[in-house]
N, C-alpha and C positions, 0 to 999 in steps of 0.2 A: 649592328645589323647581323643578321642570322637568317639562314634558309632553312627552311625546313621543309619535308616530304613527308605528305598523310599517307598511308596504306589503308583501305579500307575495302569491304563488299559490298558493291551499290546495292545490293540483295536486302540488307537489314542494317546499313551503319552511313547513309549518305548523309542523311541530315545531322547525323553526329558529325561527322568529315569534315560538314560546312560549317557546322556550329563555332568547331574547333579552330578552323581557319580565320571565320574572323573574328573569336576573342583575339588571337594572335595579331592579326593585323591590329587590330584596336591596341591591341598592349603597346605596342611600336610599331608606326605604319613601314619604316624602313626595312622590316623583316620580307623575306622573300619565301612566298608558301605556298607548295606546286601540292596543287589538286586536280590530276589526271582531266575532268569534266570541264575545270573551266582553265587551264594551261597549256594545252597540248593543242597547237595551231592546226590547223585542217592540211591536211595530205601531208603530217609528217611522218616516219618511219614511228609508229606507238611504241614498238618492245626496245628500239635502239634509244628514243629518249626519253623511256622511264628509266634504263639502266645507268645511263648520262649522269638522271638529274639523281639517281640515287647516290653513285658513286660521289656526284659533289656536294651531295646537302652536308650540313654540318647538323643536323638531328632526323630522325628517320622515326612519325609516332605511326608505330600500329596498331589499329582499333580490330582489337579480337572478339569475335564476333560468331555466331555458328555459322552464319555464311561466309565468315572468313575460310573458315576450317573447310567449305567447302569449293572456295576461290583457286584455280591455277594460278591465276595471275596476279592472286597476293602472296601464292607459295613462290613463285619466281622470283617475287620485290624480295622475302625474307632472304631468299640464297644468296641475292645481289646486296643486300644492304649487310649479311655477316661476313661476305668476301671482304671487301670494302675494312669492316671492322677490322678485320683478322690481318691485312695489309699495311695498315696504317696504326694501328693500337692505339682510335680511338674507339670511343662509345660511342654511336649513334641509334641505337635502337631502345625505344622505349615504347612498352604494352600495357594499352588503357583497353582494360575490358569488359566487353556489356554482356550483361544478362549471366554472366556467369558461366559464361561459353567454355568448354572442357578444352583442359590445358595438354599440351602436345611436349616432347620432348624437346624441337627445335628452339623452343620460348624457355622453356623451364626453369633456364640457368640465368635470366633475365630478371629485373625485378618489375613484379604486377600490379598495377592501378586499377583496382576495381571501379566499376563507374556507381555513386550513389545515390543517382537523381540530382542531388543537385549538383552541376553544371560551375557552379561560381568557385565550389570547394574544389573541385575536382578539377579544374584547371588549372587552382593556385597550388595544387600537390604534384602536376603534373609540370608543370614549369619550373617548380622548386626542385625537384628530382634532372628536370633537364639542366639546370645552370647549378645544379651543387657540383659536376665533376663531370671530365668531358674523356676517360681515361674506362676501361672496362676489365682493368684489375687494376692491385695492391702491391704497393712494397708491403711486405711484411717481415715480424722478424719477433725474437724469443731470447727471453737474457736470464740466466742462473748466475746465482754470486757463487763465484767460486772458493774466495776464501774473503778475510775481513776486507780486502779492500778489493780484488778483482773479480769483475763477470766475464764469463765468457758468453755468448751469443752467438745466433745465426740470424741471418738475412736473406731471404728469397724474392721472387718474382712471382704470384698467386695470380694466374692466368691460367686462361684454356689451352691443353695442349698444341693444339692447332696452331697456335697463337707462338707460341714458345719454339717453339717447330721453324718461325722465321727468326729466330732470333741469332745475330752472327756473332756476336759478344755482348756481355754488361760489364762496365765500368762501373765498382765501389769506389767511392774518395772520401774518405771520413777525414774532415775536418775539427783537430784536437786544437790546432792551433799550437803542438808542439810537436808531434809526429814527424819524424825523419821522409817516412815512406807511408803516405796516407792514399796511392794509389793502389787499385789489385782488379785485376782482370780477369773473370771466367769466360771463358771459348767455346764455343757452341761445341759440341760435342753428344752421344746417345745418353750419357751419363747425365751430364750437365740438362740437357732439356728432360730429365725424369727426378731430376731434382731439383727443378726449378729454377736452376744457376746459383744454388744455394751456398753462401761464401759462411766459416766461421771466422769470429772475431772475439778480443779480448778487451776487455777496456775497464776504467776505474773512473770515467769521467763522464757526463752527458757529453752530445756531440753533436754535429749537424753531417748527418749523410746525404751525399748529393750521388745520384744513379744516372747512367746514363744509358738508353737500349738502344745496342746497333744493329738496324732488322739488312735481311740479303735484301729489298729492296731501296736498299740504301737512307729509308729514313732515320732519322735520329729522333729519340724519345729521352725529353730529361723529366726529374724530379729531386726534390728534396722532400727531407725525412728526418723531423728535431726528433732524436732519441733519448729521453731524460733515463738521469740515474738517481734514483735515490735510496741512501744506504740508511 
């Protein structure tokens, strides 16, 4: 089960809204799909529980739209659903959009669903994009051979600075499975977040790196990361 929150402009994208809502329900009736029109109980506070349901959906689709572009109230959802991201360092925000509506800077660094007409294709790219990764950056990382048998490398955190900005340390653990000292810590610092907490490292073997991000609001963010080597 999964919640998700449509964003749309009743102006030009309602009947998309609803469309989308129940392929979803149809996909899996146990899904939870807050659509402003038919969600929102009579004489509740509207701005305090769209903020609510944004902050705890676990997917967030916005349908861009020209009358998106000219919604308050869908530029408020975006602030609220990138807060939210930028707190917790997941992905929540995914842009399906109609008619080929002009793209804004707050979207840009997103990736775009254009809508095709057909409805059946474009649901199954949209749901595929939603359950491939639930994370809105990358470990990343670069390896040169240094001589016949050693590489040296780096490894970063490829985020929005915004994003990098909460972070209080990241924990490297590269597991060789022979390693003395396979742990190393970077420290938030001005440096460290303009370099993306970027650690270098040496090695001669593939390896399984396991990351860990500790944000000031105290969540904790893990991954792993096979790094192959071949000489």
């Amino acid at each position: 089960m999964a919640s998700f929150f449509i964003s749309y402009s009743r102006r030009d994208a309602a009947d998309m809204a609803n469309t989308l809502r129940n392929h979803i329900v149809k996909l899996d009736s146990s899904h939870d799909v807050f659509l402003d029109v038919q969600s929102i109980k009579a004489g509740a506070n509207w701005r305090d529980e769209l903020k609510r349901k944004i902050i705890a959906c676990d997917f967030f689709i916005y349908i861009h739209s020209p009358g998106s572009l000219q919604s308050k109230h869908v530029k408020a959802e975006l602030n609220w659903v990138k807060e939210s991201e930028l707190k917790t360092g997941m992905r929540k925000l995914f842009v399906y959009r109609l008619h080929y509506a002009e793209l804004t800077p707050d979207i840009s660094m997103y990736q775009i669903l254009d809508a095709t007409g057909n409805i059946t294709v474009d649901f199954y790219k949209l749901m595929s994009g939603i359950f491939s990764g639930n994370s809105f950056f990358n470990i990343e990382y670069e390896l040169m051979l240094e001589d016949e048998f050693w590489y040296k490398g780096k490894v970063w955190i490829d985020a929005p600075r915004a994003f990098l900005s909460k972070i209080q340390m990241v924990e490297y653990r590269f597991d060789y499975g022979w390693q003395d000292k396979p742990l190393y810590v970077v420290k938030h610092s001005a440096t460290a977040v303009k370099n993306k907490f970027k650690l270098p490292f040496r090695t001669k073997y593939h390896f399984t790196l396991f990351v860990m991000l500790y944000l000031w609001n105290t969540r904790e963010l893990a991954f792993v990361k096979r790094i192959p080597i071949c000489h």
